[in-house]
N, C-alpha and C positions, 0 to 999 in steps of 0.2 A: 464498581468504579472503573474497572476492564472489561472489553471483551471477552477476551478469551485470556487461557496464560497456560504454558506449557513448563513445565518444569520436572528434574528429575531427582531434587531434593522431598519431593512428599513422603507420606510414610506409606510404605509399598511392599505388598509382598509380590514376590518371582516367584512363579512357581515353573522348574528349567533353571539352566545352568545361566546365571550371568558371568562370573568368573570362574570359569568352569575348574579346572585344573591346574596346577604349574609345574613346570620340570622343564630342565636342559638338559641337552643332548651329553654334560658330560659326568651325569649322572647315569649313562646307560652302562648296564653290567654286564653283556655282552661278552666281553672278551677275557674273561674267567674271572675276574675280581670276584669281591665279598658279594652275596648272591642275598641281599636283606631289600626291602623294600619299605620306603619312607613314606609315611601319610602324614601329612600335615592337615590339621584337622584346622580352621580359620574361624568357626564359629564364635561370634562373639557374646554369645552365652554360657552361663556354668552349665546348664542343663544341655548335655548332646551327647544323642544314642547313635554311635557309628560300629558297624558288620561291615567286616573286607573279609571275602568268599573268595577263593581263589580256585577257579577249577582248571581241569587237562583240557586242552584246547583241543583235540582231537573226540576225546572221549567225554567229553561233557562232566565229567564225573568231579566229584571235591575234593580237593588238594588238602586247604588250609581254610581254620576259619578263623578269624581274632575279631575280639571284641572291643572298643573304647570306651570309656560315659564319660570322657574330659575332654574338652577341646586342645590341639598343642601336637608336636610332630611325634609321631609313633613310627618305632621300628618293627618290621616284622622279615623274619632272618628266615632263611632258606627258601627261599622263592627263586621257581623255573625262570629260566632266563625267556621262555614265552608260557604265556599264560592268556587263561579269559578270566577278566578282573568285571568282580561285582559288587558296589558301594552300598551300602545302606544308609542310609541318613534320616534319623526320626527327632527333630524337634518340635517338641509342645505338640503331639498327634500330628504333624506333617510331616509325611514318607517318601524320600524320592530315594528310588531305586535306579542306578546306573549300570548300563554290561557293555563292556567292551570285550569284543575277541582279540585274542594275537596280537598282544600289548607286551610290550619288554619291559623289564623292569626298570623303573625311572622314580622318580620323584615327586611324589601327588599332591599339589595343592588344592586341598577342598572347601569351598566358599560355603558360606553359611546360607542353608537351606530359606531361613526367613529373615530378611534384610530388611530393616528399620532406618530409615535414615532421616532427620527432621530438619528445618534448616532454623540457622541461627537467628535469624531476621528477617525482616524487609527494608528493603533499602525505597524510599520514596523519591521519585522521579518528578520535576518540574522543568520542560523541554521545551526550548524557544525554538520555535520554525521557521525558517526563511522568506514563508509564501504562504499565502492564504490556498493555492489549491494541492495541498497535502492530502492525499487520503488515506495513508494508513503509516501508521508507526509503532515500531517494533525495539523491543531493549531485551541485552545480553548482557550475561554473565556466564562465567562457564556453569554449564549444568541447569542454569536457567534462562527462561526466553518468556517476555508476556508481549502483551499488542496495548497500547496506551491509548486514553483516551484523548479525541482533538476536541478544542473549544478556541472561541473566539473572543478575545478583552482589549478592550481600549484601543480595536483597530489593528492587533497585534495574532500573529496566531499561534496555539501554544496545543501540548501534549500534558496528558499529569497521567500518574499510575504507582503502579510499585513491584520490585523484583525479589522476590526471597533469594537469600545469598548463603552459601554456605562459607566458615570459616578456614581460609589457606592457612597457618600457622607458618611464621617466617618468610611469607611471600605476600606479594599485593595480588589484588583482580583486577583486568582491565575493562571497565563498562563499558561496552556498545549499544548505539541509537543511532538508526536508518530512518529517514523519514522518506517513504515512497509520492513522488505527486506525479500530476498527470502529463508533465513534459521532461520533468529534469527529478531526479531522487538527490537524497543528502543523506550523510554519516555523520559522525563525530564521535570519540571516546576520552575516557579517562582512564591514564593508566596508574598502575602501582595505588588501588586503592584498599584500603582495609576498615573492615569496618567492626564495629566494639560495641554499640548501641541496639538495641531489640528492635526499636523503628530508627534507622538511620533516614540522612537525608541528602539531595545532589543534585543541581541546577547546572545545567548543561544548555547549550547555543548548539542547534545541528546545523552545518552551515561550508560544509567540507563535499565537494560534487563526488557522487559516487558514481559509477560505472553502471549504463545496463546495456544486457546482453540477451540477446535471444537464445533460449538454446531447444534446438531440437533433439528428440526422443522415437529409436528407434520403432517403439511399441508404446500402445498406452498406456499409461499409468494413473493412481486415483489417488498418487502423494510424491512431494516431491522433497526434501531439504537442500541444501548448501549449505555446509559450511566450514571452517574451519579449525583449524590444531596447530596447538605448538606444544612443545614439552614442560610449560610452564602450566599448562591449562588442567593436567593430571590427566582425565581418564574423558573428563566432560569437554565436549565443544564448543563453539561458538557457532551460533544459528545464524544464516547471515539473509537468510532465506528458509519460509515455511508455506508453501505451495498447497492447496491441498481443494478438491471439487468432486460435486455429486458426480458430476459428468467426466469421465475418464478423458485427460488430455493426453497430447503427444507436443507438443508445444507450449512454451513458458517462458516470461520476460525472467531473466536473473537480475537482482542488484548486486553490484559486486562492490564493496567500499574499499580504500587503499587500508587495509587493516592488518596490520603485522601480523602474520601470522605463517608456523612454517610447510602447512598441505593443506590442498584444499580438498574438499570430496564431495560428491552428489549420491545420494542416496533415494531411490525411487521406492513404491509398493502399491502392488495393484492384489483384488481382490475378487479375479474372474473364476469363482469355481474352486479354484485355490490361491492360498497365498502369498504371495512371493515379495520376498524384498530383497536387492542388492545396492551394492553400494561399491565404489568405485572412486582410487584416489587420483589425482591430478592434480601437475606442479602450478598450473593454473587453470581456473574453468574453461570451459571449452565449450563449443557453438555446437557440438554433438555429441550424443552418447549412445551408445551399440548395447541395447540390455540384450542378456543371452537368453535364448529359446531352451527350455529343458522340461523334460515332462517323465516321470512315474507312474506305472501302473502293477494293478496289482489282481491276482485271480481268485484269491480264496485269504479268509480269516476268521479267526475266532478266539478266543479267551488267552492261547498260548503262541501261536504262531500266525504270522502270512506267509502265504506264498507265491509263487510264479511273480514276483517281482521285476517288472522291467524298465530299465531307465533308457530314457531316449535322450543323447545328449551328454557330453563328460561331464562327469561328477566325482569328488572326493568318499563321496560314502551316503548313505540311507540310512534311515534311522526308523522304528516303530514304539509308540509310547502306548500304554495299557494304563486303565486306571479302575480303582474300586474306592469303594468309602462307604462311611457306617455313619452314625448321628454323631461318634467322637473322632473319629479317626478319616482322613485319606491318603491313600497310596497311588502313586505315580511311579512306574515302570519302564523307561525307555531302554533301549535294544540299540546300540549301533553296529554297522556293518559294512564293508566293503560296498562301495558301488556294482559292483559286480554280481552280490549274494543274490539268490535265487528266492531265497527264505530264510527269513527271521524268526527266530522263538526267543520265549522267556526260558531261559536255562532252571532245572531246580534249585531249588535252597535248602539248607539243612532245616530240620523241627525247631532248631532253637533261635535262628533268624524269623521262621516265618511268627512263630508262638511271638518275638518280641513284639514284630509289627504290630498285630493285633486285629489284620484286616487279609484275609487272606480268601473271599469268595469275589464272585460275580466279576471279575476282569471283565472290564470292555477295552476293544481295542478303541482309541481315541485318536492318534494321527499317523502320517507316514510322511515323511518328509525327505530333501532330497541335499545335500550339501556340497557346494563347489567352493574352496578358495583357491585365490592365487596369492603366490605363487606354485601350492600344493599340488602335487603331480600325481599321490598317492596317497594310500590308506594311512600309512604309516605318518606321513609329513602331515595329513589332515589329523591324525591324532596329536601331534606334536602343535601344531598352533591350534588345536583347543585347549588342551595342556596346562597353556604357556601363561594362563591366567590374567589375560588384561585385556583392553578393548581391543576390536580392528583397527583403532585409531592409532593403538600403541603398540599393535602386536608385529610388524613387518608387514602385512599385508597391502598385496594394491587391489582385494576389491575380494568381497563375501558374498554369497549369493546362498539363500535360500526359500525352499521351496517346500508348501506345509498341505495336504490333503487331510480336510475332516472325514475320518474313517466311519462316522455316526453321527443321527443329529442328538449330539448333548443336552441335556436338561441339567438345571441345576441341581438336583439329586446325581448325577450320574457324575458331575465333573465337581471334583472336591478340591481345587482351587482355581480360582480365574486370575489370569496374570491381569495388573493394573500397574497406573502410573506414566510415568511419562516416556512417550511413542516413540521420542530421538534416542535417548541416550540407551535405553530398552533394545530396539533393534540394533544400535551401531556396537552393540558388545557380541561378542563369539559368545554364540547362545544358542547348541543345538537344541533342541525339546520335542 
């Protein structure tokens, strides 16, 4: 009945951090207080195997190890005011393993490893258009975004489709619908709507002039979004704009509708060799955008470590992920590091973490990737807004940048989960991997 339809309510596994962490700064124990360390475990299943390894950050060696099988906040008392912290997370046979070095003791919130999220409905669209030379129209909701279809009746020209919606509890959503044509584009929304019905329903007149803008792009790109946020929206955006060609551009019409909303941001990703996405906020769109030049390299790897790592370019931190997998089990191993580290390894584990896992041969290394935010100046501040557990969009940030090298060609034997789902809300969350 669509085109296409982009949405971030399907049921999806992550496999990487989408809410990676949380913790504030006035949780740090730094300055002699009580010396325990807080994991809040977020899974929202009874069934979850969590290992927090705590080793000497000097000596690699094991401090501490405690175990969970419930989801819910655990204390764990006498932890070094620095440490290298290593997560284990096994639900239903998927294993993400997380290490951080020279992390102080804070406050962990940890997202659930396999995230299900279904939506309540479809809301059905019937959109009157102002002009017969419309060529593409597009409807928002937060979190979702599809392209409707045009037809033509009784001399009249109209759109129909439909948007899966998730339910706000105690809040309205406000619908978005841009109709793009080939001289003048139009908007129009509803605000404070809720909806209770499995197929709900909504007839809308777009008929409101929206804004277009040209914008140019420092480099090329093979995707582009717009759009935006306000604090009502929760974690999801508003699409206002979805860009996207075989052929790498560096120019793009924007449509911009007068749509309440309190940031806007452009969000690019190209796909030359590696892959790169950043995103970038602004109090309003803008006629140009500067994406930064950054590049990693690397001389030697194998099952445990890389090394001669070098970043061209300021960067918050690098990161390397390993993975293994059996016909029931897969393991994913990511390694973060100072921008600055030379070399990455997998630290050891005790027998009774690895014996849990159940998958403990053939590591292949799988990526290396390279992390800048702003306003992050350091290792420390880039741990802190990963931490902090919510999107870019809510996190303080004015702009995320990352940068992903496939370390091997994968096969589907070799890579034991494939991130799916949808592209926006996916990339615009703090989500090293």
């Amino acid at each position: 009945m669509y085109s296409r339809i982009y949405w971030a309510v399907t049921a999806t596994i992550i496999f990487g951090f989408i809410s990676f962490f949380g913790m504030g700064c006035e949780d740090d124990d730094d300055g002699g207080g009580e010396s325990k360390l807080i994991i809040r475990n977020l899974s929202e299943y009874e069934y979850s195997d969590l290992w927090v390894v705590i080793h000497d950050p000097v000596t690699d060696s094991v401090l501490q190890v405690s175990h969970f099988t419930e989801p819910g906040s655990h204390e764990i008392p006498n932890v070094p005011s620095l440490f290298t912290l290593t997560l284990v997370q096994d639900e239903y046979g998927m294993v993400r393993i997380s290490t951080f070095p020279n992390v102080k003791r804070q406050s962990w919130n940890l997202s659930p490893l396999i995230l299900f999220v279904f939506p309540d409905g479809e809301v059905m669209l019937q959109i009157k258009l102002p002009d017969a030379n419309i060529g593409r129209v597009t409807a928002t909701l937060p979190g979702s975004f599809a392209e409707l279809d045009t037809f033509r009746y009784e001399g009249e020209q109209w759109a129909f489709g439909s948007l899966p919606y998730l339910n706000t509890p105690g809040r309205g959503q406000s619908l978005l619908v841009i109709a793009r044509g080939q001289e003048q584009c139009y908007a129009n929304w509803l605000t404070d709507q809720t909806f209770s019905e499995e197929y709900d329903f909504r007839n809308l007149t777009v008929n409101r002039i929206a804004q277009n803008k040209r914008l140019a792009l420092s480099t090329l790109v093979s995707r582009l979004y717009a759009l935006g946020h306000n604090t009502e929206n929760g974690r999801w955006p508003y699409i206002f704009d979805d860009i996207a060609d075989e052929v790498p551009f560096s120019e793009c019409e924007l449509v911009i509708p007068d749509f309440p909303v309190k940031d806007h941001w452009l969000s690019v990703e190209t796909d030359d060799g590696a892959q790169m996405t950043y995103t970038q906020k602004f109090a309003t769109l803008p006629e140009t955008m500067t994406i930064p030049q950054k590049s990693v390299s690397f001389g030697y790897m194998d099952s445990v470590r890389v090394n001669n790592i070098v970043v061209n370019g300021s960067a918050d931190a690098v990161a390397v992920s390993w993975s293994a997998s059996s016909f029931e089990h897969g393991v994913s191993w990511t390694v973060y590091a100072p921008s600055s580290s030379a070399s990455i390894s997998r630290p050891t584990l005790p027998d009774s973490v690895i014996s849990s896992v159940g998958v403990w041969a053939d590591f292949e290394p799988r990526t290396l990737s390279l992390y800048d935010y702003q306003p992050a100046a350091n290792w420390d501040q880039f741990v802190y807004y990963v931490a902090r557990g919510s999107s870019i969009l809510e996190n303080g940030l004015n702009g995320a940048y990352q940068l992903r090298y496939q370390l091997y060609d994968q096969t589907v034997d070799s890579q034991p989960f494939e991130e799916r789902g949808d592209l926006v809300s996916n990339q615009l969350m703090i989500k090293p991997q």
